[in-house]
MDAnalysis code that builds the backbone (N, CA, C; Angstrom):
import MDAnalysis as mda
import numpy as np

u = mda.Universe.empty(552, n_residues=184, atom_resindex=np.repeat(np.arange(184), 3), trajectory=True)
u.add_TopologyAttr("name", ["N", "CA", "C"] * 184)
u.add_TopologyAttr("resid", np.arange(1, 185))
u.add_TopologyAttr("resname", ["UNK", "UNK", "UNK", "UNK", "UNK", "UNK", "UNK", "UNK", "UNK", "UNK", "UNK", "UNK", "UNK", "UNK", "UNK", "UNK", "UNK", "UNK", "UNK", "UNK", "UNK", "UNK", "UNK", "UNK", "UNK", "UNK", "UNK", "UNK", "UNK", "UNK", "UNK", "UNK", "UNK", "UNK", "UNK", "UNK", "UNK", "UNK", "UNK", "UNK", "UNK", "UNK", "UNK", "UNK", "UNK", "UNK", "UNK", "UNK", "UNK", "UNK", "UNK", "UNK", "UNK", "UNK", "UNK", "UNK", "UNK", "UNK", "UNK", "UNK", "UNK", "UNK", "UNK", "UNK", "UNK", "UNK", "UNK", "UNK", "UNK", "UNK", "UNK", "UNK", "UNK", "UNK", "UNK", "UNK", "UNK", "UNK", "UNK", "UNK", "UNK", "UNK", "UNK", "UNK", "UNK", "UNK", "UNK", "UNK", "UNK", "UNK", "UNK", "UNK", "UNK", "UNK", "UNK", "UNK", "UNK", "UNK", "UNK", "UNK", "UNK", "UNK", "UNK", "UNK", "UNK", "UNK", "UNK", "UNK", "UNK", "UNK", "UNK", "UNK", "UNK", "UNK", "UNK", "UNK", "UNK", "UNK", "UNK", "UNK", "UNK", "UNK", "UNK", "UNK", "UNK", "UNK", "UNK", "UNK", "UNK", "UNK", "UNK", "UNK", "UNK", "UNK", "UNK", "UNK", "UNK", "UNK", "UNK", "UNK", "UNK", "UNK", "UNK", "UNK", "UNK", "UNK", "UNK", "UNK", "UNK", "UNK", "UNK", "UNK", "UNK", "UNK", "UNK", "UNK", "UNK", "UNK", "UNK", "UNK", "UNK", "UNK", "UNK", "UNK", "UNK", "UNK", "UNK", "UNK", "UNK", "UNK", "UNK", "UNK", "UNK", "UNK", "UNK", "UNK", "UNK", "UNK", "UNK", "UNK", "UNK", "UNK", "UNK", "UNK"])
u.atoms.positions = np.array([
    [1.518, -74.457, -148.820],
    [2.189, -73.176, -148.681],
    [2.391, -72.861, -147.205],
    [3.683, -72.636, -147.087],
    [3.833, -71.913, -145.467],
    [3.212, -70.456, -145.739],
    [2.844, -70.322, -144.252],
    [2.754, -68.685, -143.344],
    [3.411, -68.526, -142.991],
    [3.493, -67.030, -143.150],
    [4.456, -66.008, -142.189],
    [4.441, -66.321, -140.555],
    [3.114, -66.468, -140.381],
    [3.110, -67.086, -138.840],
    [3.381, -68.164, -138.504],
    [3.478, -69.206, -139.547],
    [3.957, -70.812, -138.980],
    [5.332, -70.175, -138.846],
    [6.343, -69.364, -139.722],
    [7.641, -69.018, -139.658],
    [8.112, -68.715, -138.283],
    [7.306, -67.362, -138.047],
    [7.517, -66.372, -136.972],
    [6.884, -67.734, -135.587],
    [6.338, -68.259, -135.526],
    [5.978, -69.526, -134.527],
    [7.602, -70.269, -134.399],
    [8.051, -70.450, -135.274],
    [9.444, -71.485, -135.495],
    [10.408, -70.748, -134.570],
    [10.395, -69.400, -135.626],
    [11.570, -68.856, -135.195],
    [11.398, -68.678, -133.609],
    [10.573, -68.029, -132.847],
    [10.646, -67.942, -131.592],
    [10.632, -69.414, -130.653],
    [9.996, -70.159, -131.173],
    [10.516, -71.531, -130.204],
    [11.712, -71.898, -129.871],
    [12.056, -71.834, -131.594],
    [13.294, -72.669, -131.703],
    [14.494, -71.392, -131.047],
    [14.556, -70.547, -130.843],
    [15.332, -69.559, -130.107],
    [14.965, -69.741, -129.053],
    [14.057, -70.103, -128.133],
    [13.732, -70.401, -127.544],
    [14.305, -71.873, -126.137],
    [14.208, -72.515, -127.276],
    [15.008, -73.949, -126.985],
    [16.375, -73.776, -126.839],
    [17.040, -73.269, -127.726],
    [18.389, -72.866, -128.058],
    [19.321, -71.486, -127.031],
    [18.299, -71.388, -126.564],
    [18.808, -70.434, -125.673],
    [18.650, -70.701, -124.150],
    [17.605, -71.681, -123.655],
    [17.505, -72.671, -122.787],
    [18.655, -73.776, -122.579],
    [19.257, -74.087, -123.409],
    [20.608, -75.008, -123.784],
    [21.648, -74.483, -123.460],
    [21.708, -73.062, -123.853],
    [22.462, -72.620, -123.788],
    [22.772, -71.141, -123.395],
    [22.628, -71.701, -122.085],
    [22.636, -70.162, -121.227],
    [23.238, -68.810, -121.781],
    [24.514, -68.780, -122.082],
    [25.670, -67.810, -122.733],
    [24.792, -67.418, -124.032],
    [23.812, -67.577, -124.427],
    [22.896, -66.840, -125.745],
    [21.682, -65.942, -125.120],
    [21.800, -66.231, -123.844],
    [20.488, -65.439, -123.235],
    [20.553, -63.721, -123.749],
    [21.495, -62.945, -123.813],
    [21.622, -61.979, -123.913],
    [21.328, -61.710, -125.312],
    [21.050, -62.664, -126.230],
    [20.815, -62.405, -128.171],
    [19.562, -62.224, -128.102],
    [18.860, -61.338, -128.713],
    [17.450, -61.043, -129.261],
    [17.054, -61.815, -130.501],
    [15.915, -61.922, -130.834],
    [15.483, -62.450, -131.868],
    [14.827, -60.792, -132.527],
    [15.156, -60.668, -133.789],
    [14.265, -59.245, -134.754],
    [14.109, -59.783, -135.912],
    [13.609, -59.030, -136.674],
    [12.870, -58.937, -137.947],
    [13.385, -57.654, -138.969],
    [14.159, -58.010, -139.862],
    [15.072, -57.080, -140.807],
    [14.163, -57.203, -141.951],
    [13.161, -55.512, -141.717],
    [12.146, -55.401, -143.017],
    [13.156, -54.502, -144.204],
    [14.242, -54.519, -144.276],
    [15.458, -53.742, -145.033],
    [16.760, -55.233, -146.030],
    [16.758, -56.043, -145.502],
    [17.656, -57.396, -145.620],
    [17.217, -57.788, -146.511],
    [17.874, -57.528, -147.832],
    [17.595, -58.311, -149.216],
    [18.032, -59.102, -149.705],
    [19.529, -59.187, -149.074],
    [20.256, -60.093, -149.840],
    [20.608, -61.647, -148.962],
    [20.150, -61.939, -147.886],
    [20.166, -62.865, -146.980],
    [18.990, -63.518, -146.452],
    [18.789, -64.237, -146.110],
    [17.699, -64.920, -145.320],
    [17.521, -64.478, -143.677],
    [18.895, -64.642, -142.521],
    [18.859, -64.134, -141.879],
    [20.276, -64.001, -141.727],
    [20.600, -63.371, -140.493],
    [21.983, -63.193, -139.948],
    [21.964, -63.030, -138.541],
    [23.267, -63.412, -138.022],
    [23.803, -62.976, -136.849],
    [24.250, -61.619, -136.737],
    [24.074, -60.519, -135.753],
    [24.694, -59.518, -135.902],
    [25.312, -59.095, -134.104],
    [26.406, -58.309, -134.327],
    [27.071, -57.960, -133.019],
    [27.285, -56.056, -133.389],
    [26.735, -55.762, -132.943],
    [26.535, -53.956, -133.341],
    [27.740, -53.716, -131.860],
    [28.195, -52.103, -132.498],
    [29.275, -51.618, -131.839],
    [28.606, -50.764, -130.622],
    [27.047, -50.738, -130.361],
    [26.571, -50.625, -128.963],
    [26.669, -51.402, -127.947],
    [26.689, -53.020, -128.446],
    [26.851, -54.184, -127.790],
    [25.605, -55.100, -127.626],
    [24.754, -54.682, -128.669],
    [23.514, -55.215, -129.033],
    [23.742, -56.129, -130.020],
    [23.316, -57.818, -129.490],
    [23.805, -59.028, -130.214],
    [22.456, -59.526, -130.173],
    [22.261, -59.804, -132.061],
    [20.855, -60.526, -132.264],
    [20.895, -61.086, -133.576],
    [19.814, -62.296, -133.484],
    [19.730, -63.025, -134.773],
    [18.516, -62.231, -135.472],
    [18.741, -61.995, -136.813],
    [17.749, -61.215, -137.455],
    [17.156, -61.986, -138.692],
    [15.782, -62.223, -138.881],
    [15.333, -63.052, -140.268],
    [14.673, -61.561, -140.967],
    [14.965, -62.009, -142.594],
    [14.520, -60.918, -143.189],
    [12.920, -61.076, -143.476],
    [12.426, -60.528, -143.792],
    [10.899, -60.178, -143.938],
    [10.739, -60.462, -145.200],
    [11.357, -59.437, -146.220],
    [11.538, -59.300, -147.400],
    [11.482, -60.685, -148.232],
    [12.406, -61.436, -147.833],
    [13.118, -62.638, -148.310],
    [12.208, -63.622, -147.907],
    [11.899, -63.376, -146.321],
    [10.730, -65.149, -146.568],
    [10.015, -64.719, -147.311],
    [9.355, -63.382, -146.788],
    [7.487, -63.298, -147.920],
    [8.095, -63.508, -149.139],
    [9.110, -63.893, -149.840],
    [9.191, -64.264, -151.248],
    [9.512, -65.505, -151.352],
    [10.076, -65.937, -150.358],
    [9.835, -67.354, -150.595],
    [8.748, -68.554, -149.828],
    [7.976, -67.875, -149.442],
    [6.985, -68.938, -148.620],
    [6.524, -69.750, -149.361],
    [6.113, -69.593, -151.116],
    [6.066, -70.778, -152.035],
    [6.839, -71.254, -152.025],
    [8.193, -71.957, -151.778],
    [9.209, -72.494, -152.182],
    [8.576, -73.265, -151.384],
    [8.918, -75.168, -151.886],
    [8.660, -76.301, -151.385],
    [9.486, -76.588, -149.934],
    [9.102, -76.812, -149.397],
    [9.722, -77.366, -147.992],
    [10.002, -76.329, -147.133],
    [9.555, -74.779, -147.305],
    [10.139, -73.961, -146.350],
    [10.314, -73.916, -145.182],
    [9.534, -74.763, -144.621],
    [9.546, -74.272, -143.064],
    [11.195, -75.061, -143.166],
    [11.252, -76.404, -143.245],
    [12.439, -77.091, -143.060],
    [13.641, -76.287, -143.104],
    [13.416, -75.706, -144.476],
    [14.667, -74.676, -144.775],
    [14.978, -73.422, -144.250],
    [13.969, -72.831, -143.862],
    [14.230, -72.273, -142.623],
    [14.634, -72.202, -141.204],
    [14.097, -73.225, -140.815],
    [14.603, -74.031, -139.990],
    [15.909, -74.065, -139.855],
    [16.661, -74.455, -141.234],
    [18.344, -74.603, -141.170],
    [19.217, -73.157, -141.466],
    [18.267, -72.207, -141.461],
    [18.839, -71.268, -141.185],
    [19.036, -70.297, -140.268],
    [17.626, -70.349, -139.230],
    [17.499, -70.318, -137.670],
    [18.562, -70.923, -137.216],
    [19.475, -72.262, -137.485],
    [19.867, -73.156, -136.401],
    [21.508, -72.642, -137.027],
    [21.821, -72.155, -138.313],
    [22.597, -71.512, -138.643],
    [23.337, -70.239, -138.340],
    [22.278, -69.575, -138.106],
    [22.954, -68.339, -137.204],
    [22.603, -68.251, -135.906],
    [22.386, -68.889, -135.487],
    [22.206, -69.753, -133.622],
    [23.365, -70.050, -133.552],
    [24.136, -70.659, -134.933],
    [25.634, -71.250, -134.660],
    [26.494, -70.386, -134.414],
    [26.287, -69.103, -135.633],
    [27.505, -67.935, -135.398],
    [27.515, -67.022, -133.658],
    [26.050, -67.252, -133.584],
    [25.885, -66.733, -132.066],
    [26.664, -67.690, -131.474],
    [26.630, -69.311, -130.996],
    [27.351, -69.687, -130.097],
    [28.937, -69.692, -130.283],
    [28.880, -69.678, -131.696],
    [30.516, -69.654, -131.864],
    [31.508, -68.421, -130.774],
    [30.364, -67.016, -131.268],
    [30.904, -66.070, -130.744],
    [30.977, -66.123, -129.326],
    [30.236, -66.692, -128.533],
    [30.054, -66.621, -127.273],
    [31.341, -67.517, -127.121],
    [31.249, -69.168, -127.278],
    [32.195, -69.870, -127.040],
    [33.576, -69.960, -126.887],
    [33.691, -68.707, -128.410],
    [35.112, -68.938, -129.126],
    [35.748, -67.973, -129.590],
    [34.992, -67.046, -129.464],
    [35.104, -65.508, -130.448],
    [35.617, -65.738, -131.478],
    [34.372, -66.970, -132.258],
    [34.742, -66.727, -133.600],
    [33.824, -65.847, -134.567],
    [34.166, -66.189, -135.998],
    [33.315, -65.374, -136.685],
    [33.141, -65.680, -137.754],
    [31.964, -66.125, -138.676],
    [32.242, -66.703, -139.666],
    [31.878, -68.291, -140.075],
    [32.618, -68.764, -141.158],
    [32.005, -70.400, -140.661],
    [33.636, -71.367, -140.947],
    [34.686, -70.709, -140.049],
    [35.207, -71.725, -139.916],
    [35.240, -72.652, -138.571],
    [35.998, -73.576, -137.964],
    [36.134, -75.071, -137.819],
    [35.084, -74.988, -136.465],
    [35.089, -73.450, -135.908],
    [34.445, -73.615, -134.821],
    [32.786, -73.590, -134.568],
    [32.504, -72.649, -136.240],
    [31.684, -72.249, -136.256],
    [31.005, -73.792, -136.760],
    [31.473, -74.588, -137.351],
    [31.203, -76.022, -137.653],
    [30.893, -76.682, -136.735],
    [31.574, -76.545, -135.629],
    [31.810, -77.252, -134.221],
    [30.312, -77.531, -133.630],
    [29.503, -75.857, -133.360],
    [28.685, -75.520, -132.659],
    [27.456, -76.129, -133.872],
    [27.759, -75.833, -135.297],
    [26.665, -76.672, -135.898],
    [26.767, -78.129, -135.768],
    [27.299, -78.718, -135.217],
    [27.612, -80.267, -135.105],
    [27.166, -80.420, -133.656],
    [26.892, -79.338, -132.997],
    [26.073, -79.505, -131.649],
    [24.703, -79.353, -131.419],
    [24.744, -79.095, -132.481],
    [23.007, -78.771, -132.469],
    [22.226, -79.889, -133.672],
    [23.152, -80.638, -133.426],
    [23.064, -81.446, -134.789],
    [22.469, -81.497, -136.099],
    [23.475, -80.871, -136.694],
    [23.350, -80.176, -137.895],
    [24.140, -80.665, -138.852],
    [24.415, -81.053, -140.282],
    [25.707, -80.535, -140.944],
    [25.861, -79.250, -140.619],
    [27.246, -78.694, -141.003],
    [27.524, -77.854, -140.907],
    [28.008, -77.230, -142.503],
    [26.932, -76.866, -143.037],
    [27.723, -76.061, -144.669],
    [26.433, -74.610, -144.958],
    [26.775, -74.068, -145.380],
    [26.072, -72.919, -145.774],
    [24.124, -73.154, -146.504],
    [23.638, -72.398, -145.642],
    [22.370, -72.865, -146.282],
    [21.348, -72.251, -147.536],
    [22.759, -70.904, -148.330],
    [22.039, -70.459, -149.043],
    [22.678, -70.972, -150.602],
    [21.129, -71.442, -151.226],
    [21.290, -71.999, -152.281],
    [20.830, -71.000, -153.332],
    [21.872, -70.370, -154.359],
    [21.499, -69.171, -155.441],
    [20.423, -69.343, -156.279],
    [20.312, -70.759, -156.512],
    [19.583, -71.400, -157.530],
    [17.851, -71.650, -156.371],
    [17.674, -72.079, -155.721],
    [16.538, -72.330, -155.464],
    [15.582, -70.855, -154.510],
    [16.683, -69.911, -154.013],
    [16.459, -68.922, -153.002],
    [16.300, -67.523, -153.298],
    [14.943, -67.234, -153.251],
    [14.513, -65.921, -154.120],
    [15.263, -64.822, -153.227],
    [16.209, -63.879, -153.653],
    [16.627, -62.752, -152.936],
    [15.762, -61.880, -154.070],
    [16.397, -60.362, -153.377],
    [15.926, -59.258, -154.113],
    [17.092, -58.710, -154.641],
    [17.675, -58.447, -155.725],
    [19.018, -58.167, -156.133],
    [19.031, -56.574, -156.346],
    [20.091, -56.146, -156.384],
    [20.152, -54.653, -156.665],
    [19.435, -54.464, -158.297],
    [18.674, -53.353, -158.416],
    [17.994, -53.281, -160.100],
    [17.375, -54.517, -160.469],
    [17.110, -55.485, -159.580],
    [16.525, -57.021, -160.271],
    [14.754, -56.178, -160.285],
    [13.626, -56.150, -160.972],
    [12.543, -56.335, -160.673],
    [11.354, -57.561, -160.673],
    [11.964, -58.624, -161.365],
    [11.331, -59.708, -161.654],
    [12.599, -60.996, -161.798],
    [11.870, -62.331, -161.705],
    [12.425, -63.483, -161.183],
    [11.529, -64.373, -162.097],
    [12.002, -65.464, -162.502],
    [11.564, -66.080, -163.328],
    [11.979, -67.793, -162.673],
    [11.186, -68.542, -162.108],
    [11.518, -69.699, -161.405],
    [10.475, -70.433, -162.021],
    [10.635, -71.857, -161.103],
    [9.909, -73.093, -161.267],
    [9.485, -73.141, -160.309],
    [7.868, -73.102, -160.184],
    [7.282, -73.176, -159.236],
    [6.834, -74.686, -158.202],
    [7.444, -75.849, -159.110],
    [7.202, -77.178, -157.932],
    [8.581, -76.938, -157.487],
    [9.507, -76.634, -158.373],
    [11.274, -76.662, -157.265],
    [11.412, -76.138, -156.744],
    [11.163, -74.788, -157.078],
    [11.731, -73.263, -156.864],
    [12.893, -73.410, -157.909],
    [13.213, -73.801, -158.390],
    [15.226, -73.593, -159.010],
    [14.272, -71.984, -159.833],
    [15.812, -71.342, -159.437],
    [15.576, -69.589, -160.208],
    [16.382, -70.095, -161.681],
    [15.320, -69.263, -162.308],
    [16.026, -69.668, -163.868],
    [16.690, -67.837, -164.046],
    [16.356, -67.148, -163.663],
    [16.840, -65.720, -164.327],
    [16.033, -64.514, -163.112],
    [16.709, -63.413, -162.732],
    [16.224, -62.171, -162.536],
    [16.175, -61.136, -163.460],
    [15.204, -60.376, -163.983],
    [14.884, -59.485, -164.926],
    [14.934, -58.131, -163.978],
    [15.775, -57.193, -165.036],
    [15.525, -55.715, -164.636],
    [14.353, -54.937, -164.659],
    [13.206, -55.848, -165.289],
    [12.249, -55.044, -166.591],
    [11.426, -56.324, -166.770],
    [10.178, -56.009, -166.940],
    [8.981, -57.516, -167.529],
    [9.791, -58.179, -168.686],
    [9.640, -58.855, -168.473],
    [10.158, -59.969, -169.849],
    [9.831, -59.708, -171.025],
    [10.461, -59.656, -172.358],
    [9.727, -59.782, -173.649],
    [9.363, -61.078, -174.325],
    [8.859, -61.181, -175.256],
    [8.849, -62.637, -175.789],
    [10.219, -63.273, -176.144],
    [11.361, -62.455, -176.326],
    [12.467, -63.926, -176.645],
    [12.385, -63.810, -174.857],
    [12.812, -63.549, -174.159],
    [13.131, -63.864, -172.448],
    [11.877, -64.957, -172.313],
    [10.591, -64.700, -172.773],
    [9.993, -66.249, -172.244],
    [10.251, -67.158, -172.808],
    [10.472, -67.329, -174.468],
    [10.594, -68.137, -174.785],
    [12.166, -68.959, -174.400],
    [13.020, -67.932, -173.999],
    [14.367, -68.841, -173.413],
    [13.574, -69.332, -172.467],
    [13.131, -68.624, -171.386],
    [12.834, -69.341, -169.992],
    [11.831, -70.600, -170.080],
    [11.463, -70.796, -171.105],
    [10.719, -72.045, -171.464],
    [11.302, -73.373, -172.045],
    [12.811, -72.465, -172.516],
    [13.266, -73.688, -173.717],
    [14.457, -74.385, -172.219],
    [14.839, -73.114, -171.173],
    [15.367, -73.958, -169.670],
    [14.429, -74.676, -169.291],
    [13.296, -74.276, -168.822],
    [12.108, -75.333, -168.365],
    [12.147, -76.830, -168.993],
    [11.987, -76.890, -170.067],
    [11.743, -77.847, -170.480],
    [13.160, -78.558, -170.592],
    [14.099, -78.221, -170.933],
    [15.439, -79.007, -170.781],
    [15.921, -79.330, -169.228],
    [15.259, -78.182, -168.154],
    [15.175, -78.997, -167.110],
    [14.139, -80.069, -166.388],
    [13.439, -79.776, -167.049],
    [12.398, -81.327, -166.377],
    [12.505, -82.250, -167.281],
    [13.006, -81.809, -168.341],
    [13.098, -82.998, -169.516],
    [11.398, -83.484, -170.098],
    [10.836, -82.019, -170.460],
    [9.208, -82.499, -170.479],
    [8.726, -81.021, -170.722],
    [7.857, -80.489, -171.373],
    [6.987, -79.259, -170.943],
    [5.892, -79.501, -170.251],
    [6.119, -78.397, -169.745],
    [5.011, -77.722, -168.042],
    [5.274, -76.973, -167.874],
    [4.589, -75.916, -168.744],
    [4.160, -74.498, -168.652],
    [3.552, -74.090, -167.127],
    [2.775, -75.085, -166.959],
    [2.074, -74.725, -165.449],
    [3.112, -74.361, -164.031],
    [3.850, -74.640, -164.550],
    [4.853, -75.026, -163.604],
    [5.741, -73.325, -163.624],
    [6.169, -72.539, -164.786],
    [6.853, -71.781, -164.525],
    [6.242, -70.468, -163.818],
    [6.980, -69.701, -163.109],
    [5.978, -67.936, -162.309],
    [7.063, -67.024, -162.860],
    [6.259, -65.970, -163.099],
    [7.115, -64.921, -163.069],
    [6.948, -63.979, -161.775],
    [7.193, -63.626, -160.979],
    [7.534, -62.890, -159.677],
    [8.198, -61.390, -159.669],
    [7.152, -60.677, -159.301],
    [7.298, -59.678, -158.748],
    [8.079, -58.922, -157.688],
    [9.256, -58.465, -157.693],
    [9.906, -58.696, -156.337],
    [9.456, -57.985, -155.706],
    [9.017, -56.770, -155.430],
    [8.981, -55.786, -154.376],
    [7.360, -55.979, -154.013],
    [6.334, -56.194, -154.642],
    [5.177, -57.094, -154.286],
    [5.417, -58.538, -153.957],
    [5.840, -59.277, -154.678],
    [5.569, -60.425, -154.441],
    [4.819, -61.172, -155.001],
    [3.849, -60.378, -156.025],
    [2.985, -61.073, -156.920],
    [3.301, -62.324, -157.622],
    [2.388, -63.012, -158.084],
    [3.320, -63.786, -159.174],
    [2.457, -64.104, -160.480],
    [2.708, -64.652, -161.418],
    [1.550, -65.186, -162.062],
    [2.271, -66.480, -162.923],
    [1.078, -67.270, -163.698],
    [2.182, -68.621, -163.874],
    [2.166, -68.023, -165.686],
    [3.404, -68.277, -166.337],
    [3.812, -67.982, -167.394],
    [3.073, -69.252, -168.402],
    [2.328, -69.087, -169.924],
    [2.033, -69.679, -170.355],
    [2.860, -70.094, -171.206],
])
């Protein structure tokens, strides 16, 4: 399992490095968006003239179980590092050819790093999440605790996706805690 602090360690290096490279980013802050539900992080350019990359709070602490996080985080630090240099470079915005450009400089692919299926957000009215806990893949967000047909679907996906039962394997998740517990 990652920490919040192996995260928050990443993120400031690697901004760090990236802004050493590249002088024209010196002026971007690194923050922490305890409000950002629906993203991992972002680039932002506010109409004061305050330009910063922001990771949400919300969103890692829900996904720090997910397998491989730091990595995947990682590609999303180096992701909106891109929209920052784009803007500096190119005044672009967004992820077209340029914004590709600058991920191909930092050597990266360059394609979007949020995956619906494996990446716990917090949805509007969602209160619970129903995943696989060795993948992460999200099988469903619930408005409301589950009843027995909702587990028993989310069991009859389980098992048609591993091709096997392993109960051990599924959580139900709490969004606004974070709790979880494993579904029998």
């Amino acid at each position: 399992m990652t920490t919040f602090n192996e995260v928050a360690r990443l993120y400031s290096a690697l901004s760090e490095e990236i802004k050493q490279k590249h002088p024209c980013l010196q002026g971007w802050k690194i923050t922490w968006n305890t409000r950002l539900k629906n993203a991992m992080g972002r680039a932002v350019r506010a109409s004061d003239g305050t330009k910063k990359i922001e990771l949400s709070t919300k969103i890692i602490a829900l996904n720090l179980n997910t397998p491989d996080f730091l990595s995947k985080i990682k590609d999303t630090i180096i992701h909106e590092w891109a929209h920052a240099l784009d803007w500096e470079q190119y005044k672009g915005w967004g992820h077209g050819p340029t914004w590709r450009k600058c991920m191909l400089s930092f050597g990266f692919i360059p394609e979007r790093c949020f995956d619906s299926n494996l990446w716990l957000t917090h949805p509007n009215k969602a209160e619970y999440v129903i995943r696989n806990r060795s993948t992460g893949r999200i099988w469903k967000y619930l408005d409301r605790y589950p009843d027995a047909n909702a587990l028993t679907k989310a069991h009859h996906w389980h098992r048609f996706m591993l091709m096997r039962p392993a109960h051990e394997d599924l959580e139900l998740i709490h969004l606004e805690s974070g709790k979880s517990r494993i579904l029998e």
